[in-house]
PyMOL CGO cylinders between C-alpha atoms (Angstrom):
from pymol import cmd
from pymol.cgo import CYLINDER

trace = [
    CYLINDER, 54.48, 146.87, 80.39, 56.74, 147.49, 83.15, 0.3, 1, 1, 1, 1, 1, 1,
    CYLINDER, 56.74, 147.49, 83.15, 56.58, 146.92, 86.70, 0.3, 1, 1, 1, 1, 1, 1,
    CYLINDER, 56.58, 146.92, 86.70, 55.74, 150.74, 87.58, 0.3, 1, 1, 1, 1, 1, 1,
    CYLINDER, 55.74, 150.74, 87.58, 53.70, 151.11, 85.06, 0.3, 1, 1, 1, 1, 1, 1,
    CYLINDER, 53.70, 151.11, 85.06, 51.72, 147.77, 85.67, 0.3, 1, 1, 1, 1, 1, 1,
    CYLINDER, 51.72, 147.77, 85.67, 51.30, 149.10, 89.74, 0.3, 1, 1, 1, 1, 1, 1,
    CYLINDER, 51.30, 149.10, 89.74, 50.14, 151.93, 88.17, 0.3, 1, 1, 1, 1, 1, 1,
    CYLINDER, 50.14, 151.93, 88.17, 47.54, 150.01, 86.01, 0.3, 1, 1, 1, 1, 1, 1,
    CYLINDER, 47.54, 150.01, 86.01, 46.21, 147.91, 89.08, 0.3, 1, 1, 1, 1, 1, 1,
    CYLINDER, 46.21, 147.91, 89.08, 46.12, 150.88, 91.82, 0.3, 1, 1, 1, 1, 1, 1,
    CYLINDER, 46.12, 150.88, 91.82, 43.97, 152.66, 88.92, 0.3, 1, 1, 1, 1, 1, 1,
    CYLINDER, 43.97, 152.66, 88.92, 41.63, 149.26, 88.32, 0.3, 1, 1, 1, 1, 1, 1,
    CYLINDER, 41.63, 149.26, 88.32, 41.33, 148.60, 92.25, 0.3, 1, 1, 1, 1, 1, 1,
    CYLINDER, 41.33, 148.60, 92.25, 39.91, 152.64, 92.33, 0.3, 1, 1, 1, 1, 1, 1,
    CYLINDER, 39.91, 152.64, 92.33, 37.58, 151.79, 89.66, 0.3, 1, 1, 1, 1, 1, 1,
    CYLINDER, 37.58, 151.79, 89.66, 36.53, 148.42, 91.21, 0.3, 1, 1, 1, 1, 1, 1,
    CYLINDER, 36.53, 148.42, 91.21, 35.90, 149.93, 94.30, 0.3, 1, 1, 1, 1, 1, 1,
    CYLINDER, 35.90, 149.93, 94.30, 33.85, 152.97, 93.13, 0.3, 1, 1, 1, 1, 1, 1,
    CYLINDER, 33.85, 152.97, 93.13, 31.88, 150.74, 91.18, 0.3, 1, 1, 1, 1, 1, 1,
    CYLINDER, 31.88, 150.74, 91.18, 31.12, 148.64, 94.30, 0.3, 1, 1, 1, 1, 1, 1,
    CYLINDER, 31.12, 148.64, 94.30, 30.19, 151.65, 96.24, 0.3, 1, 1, 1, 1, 1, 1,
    CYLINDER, 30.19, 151.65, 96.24, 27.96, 153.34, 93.91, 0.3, 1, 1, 1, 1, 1, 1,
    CYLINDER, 27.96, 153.34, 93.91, 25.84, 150.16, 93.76, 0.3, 1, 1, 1, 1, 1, 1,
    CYLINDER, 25.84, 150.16, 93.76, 25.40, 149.42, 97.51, 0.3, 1, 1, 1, 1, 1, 1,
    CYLINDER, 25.40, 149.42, 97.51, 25.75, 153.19, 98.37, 0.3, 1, 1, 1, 1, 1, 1,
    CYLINDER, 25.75, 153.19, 98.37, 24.29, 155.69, 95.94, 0.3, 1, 1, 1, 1, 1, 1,
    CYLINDER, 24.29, 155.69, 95.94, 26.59, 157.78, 93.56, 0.3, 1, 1, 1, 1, 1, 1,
    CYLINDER, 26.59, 157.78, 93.56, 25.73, 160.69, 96.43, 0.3, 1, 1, 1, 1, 1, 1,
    CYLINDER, 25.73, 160.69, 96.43, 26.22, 159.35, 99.27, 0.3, 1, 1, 1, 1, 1, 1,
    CYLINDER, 26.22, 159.35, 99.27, 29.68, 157.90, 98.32, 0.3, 1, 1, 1, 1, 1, 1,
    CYLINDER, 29.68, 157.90, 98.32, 33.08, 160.17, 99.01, 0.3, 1, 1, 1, 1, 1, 1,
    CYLINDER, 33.08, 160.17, 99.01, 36.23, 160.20, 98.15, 0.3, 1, 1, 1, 1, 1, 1,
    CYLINDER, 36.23, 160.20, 98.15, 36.98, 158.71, 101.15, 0.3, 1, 1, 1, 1, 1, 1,
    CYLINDER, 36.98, 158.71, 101.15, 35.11, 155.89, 100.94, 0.3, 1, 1, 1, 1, 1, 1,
    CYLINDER, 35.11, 155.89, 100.94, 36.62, 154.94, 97.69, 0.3, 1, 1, 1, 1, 1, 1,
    CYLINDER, 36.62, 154.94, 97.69, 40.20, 155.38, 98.68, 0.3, 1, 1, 1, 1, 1, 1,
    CYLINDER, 40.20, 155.38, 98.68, 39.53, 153.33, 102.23, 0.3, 1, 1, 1, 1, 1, 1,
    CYLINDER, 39.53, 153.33, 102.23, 37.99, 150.78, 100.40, 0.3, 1, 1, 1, 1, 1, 1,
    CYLINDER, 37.99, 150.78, 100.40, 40.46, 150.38, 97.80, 0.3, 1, 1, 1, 1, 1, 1,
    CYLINDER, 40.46, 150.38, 97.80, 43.11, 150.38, 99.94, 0.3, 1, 1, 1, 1, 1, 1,
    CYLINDER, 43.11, 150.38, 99.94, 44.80, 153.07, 98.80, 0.3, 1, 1, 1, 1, 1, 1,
    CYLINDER, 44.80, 153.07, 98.80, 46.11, 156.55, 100.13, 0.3, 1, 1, 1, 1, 1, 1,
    CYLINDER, 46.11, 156.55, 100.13, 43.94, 159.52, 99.26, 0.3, 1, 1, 1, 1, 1, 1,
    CYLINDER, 43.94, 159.52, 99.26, 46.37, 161.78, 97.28, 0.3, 1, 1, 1, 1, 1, 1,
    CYLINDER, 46.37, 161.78, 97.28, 46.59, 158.46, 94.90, 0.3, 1, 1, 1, 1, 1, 1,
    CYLINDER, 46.59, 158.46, 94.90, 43.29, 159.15, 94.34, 0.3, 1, 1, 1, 1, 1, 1,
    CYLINDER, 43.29, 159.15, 94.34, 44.23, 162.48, 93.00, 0.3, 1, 1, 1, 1, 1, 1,
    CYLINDER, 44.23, 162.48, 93.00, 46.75, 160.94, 90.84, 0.3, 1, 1, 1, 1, 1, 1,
    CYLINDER, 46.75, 160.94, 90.84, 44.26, 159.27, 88.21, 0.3, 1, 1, 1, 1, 1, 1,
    CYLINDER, 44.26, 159.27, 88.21, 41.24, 161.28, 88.56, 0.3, 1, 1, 1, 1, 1, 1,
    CYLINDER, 41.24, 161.28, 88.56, 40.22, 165.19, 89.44, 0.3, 1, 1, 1, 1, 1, 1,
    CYLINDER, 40.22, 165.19, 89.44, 37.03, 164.31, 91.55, 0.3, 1, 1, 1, 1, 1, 1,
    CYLINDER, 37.03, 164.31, 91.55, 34.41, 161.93, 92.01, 0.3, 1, 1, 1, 1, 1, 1,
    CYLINDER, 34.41, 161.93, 92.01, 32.55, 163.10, 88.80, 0.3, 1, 1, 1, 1, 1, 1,
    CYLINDER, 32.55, 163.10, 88.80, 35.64, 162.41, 87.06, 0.3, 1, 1, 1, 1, 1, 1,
    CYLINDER, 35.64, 162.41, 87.06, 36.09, 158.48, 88.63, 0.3, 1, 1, 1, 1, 1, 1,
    CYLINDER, 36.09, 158.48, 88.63, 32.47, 157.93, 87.95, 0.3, 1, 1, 1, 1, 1, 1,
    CYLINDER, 32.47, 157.93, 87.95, 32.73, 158.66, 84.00, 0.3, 1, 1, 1, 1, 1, 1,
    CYLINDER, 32.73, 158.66, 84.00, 36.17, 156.53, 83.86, 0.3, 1, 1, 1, 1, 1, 1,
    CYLINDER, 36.17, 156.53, 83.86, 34.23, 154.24, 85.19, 0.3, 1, 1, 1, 1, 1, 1,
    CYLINDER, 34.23, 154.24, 85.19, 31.38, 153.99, 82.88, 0.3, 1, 1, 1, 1, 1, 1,
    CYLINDER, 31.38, 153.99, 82.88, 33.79, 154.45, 80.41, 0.3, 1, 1, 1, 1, 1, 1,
    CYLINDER, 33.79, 154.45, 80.41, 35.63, 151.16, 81.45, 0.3, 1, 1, 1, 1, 1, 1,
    CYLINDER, 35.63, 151.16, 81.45, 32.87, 149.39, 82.10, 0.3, 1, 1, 1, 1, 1, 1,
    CYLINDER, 32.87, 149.39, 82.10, 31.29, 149.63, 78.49, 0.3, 1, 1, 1, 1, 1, 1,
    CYLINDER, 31.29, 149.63, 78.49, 34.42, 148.90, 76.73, 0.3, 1, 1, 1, 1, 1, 1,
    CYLINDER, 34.42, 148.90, 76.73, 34.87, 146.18, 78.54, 0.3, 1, 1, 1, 1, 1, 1,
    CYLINDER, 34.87, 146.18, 78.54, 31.63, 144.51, 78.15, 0.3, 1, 1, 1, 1, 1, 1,
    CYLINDER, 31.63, 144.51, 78.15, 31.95, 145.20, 74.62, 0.3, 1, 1, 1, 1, 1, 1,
    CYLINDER, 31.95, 145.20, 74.62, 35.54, 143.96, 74.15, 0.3, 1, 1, 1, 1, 1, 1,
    CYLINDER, 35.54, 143.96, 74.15, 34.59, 140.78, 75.78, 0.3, 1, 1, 1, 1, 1, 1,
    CYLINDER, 34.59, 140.78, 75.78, 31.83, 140.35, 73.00, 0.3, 1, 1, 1, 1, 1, 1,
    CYLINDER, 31.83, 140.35, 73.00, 33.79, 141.58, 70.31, 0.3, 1, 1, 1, 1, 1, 1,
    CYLINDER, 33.79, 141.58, 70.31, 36.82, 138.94, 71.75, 0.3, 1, 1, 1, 1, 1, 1,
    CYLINDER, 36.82, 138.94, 71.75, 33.71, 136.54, 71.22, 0.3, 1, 1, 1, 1, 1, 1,
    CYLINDER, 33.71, 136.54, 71.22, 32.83, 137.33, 67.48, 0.3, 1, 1, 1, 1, 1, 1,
    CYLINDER, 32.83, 137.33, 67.48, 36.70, 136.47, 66.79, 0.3, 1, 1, 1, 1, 1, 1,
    CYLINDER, 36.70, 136.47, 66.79, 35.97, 132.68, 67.13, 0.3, 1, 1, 1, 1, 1, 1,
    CYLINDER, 35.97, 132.68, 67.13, 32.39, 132.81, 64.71, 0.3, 1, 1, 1, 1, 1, 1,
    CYLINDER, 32.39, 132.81, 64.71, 34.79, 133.44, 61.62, 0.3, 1, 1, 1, 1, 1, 1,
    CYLINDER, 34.79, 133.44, 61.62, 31.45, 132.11, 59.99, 0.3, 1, 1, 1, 1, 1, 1,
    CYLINDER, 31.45, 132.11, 59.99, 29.77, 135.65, 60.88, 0.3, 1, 1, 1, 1, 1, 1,
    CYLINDER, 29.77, 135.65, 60.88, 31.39, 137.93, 57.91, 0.3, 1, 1, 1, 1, 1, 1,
    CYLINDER, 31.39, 137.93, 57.91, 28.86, 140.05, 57.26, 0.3, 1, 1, 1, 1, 1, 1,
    CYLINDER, 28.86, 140.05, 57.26, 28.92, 143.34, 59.22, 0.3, 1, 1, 1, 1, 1, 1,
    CYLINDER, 28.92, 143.34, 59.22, 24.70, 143.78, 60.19, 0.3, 1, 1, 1, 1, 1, 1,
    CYLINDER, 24.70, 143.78, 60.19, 25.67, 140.11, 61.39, 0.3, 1, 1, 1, 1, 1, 1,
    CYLINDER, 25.67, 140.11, 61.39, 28.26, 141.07, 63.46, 0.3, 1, 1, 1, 1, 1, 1,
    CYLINDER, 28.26, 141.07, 63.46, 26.52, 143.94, 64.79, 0.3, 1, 1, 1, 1, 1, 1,
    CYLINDER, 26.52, 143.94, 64.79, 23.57, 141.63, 65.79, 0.3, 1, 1, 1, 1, 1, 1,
    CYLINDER, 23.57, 141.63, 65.79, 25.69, 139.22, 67.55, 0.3, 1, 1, 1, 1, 1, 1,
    CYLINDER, 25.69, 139.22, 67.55, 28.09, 141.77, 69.55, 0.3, 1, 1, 1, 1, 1, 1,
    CYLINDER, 28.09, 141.77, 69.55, 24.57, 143.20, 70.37, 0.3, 1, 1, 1, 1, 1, 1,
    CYLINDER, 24.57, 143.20, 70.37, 23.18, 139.72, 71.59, 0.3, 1, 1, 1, 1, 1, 1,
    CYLINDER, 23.18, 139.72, 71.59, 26.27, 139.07, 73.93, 0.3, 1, 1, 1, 1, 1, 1,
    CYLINDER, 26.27, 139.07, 73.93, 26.28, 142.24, 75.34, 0.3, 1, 1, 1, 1, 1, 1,
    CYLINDER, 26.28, 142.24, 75.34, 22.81, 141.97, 76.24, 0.3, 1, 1, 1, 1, 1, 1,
    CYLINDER, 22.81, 141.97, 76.24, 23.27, 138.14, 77.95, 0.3, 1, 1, 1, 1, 1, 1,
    CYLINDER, 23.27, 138.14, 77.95, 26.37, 139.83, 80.03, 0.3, 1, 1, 1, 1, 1, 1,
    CYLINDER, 26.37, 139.83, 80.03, 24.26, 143.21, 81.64, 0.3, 1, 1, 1, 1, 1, 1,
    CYLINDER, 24.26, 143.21, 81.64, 21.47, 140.08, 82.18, 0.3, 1, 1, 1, 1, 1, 1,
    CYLINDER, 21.47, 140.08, 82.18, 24.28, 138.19, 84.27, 0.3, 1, 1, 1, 1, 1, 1,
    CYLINDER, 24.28, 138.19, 84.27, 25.68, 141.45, 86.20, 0.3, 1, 1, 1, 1, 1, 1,
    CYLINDER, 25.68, 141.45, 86.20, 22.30, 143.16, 87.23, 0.3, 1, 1, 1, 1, 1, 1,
    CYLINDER, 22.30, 143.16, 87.23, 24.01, 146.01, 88.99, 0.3, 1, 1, 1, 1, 1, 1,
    CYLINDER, 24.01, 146.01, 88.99, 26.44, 146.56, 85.69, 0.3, 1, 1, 1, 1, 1, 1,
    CYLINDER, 26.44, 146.56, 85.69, 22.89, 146.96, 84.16, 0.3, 1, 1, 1, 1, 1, 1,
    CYLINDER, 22.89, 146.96, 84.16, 21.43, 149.65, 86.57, 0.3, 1, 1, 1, 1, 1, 1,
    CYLINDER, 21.43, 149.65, 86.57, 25.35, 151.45, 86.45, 0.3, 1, 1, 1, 1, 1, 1,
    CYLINDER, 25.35, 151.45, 86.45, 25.13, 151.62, 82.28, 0.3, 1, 1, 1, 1, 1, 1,
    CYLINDER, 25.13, 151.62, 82.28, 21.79, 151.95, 81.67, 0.3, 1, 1, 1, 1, 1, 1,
    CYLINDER, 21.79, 151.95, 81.67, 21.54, 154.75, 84.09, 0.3, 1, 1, 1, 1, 1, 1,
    CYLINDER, 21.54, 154.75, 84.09, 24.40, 156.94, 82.98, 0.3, 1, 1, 1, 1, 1, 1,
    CYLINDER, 24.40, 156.94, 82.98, 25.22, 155.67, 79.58, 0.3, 1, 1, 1, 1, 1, 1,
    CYLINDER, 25.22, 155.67, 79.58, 24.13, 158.74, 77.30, 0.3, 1, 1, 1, 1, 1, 1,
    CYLINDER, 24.13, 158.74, 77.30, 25.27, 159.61, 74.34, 0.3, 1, 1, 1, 1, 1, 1,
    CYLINDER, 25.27, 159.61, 74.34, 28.05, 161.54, 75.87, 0.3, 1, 1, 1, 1, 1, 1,
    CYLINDER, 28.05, 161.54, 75.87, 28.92, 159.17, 78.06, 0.3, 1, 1, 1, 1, 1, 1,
    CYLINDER, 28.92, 159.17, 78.06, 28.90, 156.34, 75.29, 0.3, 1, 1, 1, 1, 1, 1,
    CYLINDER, 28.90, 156.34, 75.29, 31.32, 158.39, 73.09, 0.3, 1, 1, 1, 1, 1, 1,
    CYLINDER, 31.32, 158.39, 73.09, 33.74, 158.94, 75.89, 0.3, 1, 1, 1, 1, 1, 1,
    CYLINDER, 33.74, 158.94, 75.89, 33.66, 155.41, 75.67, 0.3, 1, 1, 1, 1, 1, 1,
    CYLINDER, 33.66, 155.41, 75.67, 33.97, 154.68, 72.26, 0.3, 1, 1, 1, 1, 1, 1,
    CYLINDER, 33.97, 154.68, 72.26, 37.58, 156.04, 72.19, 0.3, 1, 1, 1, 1, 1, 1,
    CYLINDER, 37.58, 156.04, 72.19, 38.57, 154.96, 75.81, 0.3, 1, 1, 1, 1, 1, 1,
    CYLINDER, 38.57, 154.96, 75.81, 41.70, 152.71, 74.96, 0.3, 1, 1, 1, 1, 1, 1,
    CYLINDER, 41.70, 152.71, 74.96, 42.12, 150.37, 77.77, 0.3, 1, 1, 1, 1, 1, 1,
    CYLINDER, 42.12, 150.37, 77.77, 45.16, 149.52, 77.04, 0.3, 1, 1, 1, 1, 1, 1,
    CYLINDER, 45.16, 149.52, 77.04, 48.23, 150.22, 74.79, 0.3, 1, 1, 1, 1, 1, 1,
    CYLINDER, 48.23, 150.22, 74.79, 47.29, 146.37, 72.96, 0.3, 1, 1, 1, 1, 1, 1,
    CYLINDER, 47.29, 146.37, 72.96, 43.33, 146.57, 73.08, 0.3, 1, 1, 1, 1, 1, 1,
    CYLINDER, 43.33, 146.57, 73.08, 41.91, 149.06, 70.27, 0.3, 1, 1, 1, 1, 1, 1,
    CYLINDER, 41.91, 149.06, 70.27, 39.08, 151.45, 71.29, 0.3, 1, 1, 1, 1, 1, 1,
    CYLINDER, 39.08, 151.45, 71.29, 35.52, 150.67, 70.20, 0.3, 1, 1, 1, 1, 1, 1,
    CYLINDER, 35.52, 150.67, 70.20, 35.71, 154.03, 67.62, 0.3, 1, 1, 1, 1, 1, 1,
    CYLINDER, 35.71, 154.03, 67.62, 38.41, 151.78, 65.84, 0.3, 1, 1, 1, 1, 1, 1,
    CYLINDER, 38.41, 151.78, 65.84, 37.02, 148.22, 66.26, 0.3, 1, 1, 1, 1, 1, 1,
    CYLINDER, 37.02, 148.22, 66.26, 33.66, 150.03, 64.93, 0.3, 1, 1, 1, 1, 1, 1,
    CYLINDER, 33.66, 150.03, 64.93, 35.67, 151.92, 61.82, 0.3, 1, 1, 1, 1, 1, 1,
    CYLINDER, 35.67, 151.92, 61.82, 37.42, 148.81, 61.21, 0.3, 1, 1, 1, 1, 1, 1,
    CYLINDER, 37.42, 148.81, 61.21, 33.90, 146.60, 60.91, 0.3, 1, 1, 1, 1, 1, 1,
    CYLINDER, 33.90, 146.60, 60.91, 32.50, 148.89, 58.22, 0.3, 1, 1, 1, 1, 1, 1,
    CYLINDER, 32.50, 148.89, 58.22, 35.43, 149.28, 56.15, 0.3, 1, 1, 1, 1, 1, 1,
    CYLINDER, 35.43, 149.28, 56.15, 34.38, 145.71, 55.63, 0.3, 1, 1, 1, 1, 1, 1,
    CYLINDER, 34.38, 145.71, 55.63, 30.90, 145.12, 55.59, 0.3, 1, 1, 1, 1, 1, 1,
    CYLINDER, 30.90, 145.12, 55.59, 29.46, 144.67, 52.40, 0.3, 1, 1, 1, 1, 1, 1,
    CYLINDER, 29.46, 144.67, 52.40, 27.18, 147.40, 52.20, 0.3, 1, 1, 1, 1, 1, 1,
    CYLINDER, 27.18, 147.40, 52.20, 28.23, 151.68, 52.40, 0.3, 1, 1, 1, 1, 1, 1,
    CYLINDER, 28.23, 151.68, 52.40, 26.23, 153.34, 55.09, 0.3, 1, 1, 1, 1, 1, 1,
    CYLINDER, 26.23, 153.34, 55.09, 25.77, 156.87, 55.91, 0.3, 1, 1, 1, 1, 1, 1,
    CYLINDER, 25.77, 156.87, 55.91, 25.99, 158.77, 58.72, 0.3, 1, 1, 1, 1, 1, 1,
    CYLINDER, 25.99, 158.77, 58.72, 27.33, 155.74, 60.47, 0.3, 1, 1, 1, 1, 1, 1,
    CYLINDER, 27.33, 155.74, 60.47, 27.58, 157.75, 64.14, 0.3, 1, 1, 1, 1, 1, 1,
    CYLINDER, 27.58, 157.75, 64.14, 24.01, 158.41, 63.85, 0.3, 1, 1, 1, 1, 1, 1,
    CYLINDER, 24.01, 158.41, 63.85, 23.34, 154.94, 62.68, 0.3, 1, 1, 1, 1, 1, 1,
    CYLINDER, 23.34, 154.94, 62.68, 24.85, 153.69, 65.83, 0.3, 1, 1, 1, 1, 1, 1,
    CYLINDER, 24.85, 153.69, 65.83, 23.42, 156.50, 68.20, 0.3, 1, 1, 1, 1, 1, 1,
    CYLINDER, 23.42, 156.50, 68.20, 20.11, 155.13, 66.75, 0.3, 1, 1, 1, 1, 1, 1,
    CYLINDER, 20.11, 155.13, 66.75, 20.89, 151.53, 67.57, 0.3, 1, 1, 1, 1, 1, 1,
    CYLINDER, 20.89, 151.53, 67.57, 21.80, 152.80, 70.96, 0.3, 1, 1, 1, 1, 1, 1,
    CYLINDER, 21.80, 152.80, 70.96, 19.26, 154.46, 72.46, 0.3, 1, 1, 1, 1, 1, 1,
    CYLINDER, 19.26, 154.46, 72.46, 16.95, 151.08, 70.84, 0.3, 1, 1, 1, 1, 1, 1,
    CYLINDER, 16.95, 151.08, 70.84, 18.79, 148.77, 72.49, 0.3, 1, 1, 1, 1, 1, 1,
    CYLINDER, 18.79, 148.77, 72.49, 19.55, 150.69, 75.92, 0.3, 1, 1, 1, 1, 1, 1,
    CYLINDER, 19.55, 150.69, 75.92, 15.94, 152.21, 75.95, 0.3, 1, 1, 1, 1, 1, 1,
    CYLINDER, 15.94, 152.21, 75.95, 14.18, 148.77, 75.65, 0.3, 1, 1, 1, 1, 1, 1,
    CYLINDER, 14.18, 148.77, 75.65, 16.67, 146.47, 77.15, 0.3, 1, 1, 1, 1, 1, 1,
    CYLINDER, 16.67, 146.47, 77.15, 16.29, 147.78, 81.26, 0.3, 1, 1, 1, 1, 1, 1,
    CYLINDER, 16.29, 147.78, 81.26, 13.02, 146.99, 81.94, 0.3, 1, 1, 1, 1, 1, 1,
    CYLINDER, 13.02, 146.99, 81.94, 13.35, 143.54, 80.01, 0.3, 1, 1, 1, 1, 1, 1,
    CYLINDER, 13.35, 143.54, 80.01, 16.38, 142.39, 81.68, 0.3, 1, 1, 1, 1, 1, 1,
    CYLINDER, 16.38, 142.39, 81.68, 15.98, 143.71, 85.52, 0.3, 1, 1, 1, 1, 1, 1,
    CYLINDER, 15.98, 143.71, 85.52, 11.83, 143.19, 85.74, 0.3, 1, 1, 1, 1, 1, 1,
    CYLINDER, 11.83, 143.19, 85.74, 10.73, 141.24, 82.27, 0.3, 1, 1, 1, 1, 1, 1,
    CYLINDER, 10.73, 141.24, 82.27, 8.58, 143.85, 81.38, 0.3, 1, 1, 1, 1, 1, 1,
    CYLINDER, 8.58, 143.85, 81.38, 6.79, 144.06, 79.24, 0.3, 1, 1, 1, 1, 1, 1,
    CYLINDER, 6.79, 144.06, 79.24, 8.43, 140.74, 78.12, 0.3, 1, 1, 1, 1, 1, 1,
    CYLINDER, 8.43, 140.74, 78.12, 12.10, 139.41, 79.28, 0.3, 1, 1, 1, 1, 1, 1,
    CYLINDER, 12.10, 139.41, 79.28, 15.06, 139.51, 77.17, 0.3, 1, 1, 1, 1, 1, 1,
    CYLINDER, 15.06, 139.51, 77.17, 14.81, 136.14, 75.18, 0.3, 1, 1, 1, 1, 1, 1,
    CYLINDER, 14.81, 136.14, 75.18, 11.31, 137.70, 74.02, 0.3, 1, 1, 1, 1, 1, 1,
    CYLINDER, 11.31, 137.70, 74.02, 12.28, 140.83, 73.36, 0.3, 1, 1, 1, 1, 1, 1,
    CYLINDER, 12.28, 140.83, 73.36, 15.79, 140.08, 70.81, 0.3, 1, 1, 1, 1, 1, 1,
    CYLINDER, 15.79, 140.08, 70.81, 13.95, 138.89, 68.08, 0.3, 1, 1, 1, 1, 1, 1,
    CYLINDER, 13.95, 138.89, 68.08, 11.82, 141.97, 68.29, 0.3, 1, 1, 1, 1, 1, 1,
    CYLINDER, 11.82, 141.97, 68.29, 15.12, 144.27, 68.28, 0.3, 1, 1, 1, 1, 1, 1,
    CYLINDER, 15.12, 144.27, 68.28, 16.82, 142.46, 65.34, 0.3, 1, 1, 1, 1, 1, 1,
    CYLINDER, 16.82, 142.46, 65.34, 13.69, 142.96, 63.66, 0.3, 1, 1, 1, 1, 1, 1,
    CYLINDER, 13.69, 142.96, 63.66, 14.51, 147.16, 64.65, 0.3, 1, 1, 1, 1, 1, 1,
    CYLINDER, 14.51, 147.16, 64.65, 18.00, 147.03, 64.29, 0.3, 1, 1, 1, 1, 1, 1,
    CYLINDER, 18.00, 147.03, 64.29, 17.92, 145.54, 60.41, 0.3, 1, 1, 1, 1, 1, 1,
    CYLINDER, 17.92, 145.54, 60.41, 15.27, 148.37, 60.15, 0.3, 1, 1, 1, 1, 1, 1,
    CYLINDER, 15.27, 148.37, 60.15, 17.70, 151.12, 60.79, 0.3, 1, 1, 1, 1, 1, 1,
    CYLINDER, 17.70, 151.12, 60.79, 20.47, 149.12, 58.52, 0.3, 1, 1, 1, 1, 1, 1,
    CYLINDER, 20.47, 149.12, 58.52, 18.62, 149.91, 55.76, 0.3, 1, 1, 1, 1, 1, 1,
    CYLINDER, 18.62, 149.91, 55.76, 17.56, 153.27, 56.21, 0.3, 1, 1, 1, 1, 1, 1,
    CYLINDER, 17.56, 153.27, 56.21, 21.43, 154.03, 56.78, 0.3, 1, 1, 1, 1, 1, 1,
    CYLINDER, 21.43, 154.03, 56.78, 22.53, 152.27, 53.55, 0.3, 1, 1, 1, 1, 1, 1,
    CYLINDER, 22.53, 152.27, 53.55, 24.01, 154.37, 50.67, 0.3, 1, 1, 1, 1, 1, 1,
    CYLINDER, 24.01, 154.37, 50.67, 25.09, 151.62, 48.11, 0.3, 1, 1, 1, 1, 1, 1,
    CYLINDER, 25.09, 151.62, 48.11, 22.50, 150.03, 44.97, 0.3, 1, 1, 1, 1, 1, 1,
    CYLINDER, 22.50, 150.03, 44.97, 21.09, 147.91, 47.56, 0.3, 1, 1, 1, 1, 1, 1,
    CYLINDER, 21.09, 147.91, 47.56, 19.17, 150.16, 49.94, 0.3, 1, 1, 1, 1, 1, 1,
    CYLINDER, 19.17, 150.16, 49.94, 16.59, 148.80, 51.70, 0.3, 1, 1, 1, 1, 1, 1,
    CYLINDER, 16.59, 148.80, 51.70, 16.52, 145.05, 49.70, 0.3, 1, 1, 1, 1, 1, 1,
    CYLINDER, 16.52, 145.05, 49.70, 17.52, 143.12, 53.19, 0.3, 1, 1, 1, 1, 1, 1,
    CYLINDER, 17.52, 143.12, 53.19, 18.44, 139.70, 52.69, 0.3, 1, 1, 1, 1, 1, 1,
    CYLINDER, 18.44, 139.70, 52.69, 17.02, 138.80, 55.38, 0.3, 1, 1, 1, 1, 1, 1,
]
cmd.load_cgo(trace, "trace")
């Protein structure tokens, strides 16, 4: 990356950072454009440069945020070379993303907020750089080797999703109705379920687990 284009990259990551700060203390509503720009320390028609409006910054930003949290986990599974198996994988990207929103509470209350399924596939093919692969092709590249054939495997993940987003908010920010540690054998349990509704191959719904 060249110099211009790595000023580019960091006047575009200090926008983000600083809308992200902002819509936590402030309120998505009661931030402005101005606000972000002042506080990023940046001119306003840079602003203009990256993204059309503040609707526009705010879906970067979830964007960003959720492959980022799940790049760090998937960065994570490359040192358990002892996890092959792709339900295993899944499990254990699952696991550390969970332990991350737990240690950034307002990352939690950003994502779990906004993260929709149109959100989440904006994500899923947000590149965030020209060396880091998208989640769509991290995701494509896990089943091609997993040992089972699923189908449907969008609406396998949109399933495992909504589980996982829907139960994990109140466990992590208020441990209710049990906290986080209580709750992940409970979704493994849920997500193994949905495994084998989704698989296509002899084995079908004969877990191993």
């Amino acid at each position: 990356m060249g110099k211009v284009d790595h000023n580019k990259q960091q006047k575009r990551e200090s926008l983000l950072d600083s809308a992200f700060s902002l819509f936590i203390d402030n309120g998505f509503n009661k931030t402005s454009i101005s606000d972000i720009v002042k506080n990023a320390g940046v001119a306003k028609g840079t602003f203009y440069l990256y993204f059309k409006d503040k609707y526009d910054i705010r879906n970067h930003l979830i964007a960003h945020k959720a492959s980022q949290v799940f790049q760090n986990s998937y960065l994570k599974l490359q040192k358990h070379t002892e996890i092959r198996d792709f339900e295993d994988q899944v499990i254990f990207i699952m696991d550390d993303i969970l332990d991350q929103l737990a240690s950034n509470l307002n990352l939690v209350r950003l994502l779990s907020k906004h993260l929709s399924w149109g959100f989440f596939k904006n994500s899923l093919f947000f590149t965030p750089s020209e060396d880091t692969p998208s989640i769509h092709t991290i995701y494509d590249k896990m089943l091609q080797n997993a040992n089972h054939t699923y189908h449907s495997p969008e609406l396998m993940m949109y399933l495992i999703l909504e589980l996982v987003n829907g139960t994990s908010y109140n466990a992590i920010l208020y441990q209710q109705p049990v906290g986080l540690e209580e709750l992940k054998p409970h979704l493994h349990q849920a997500v193994r379920g949905i495994f084998d509704q989704y698989r296509t191959d002899e084995t079908a719904g004969d877990s191993k687990h």
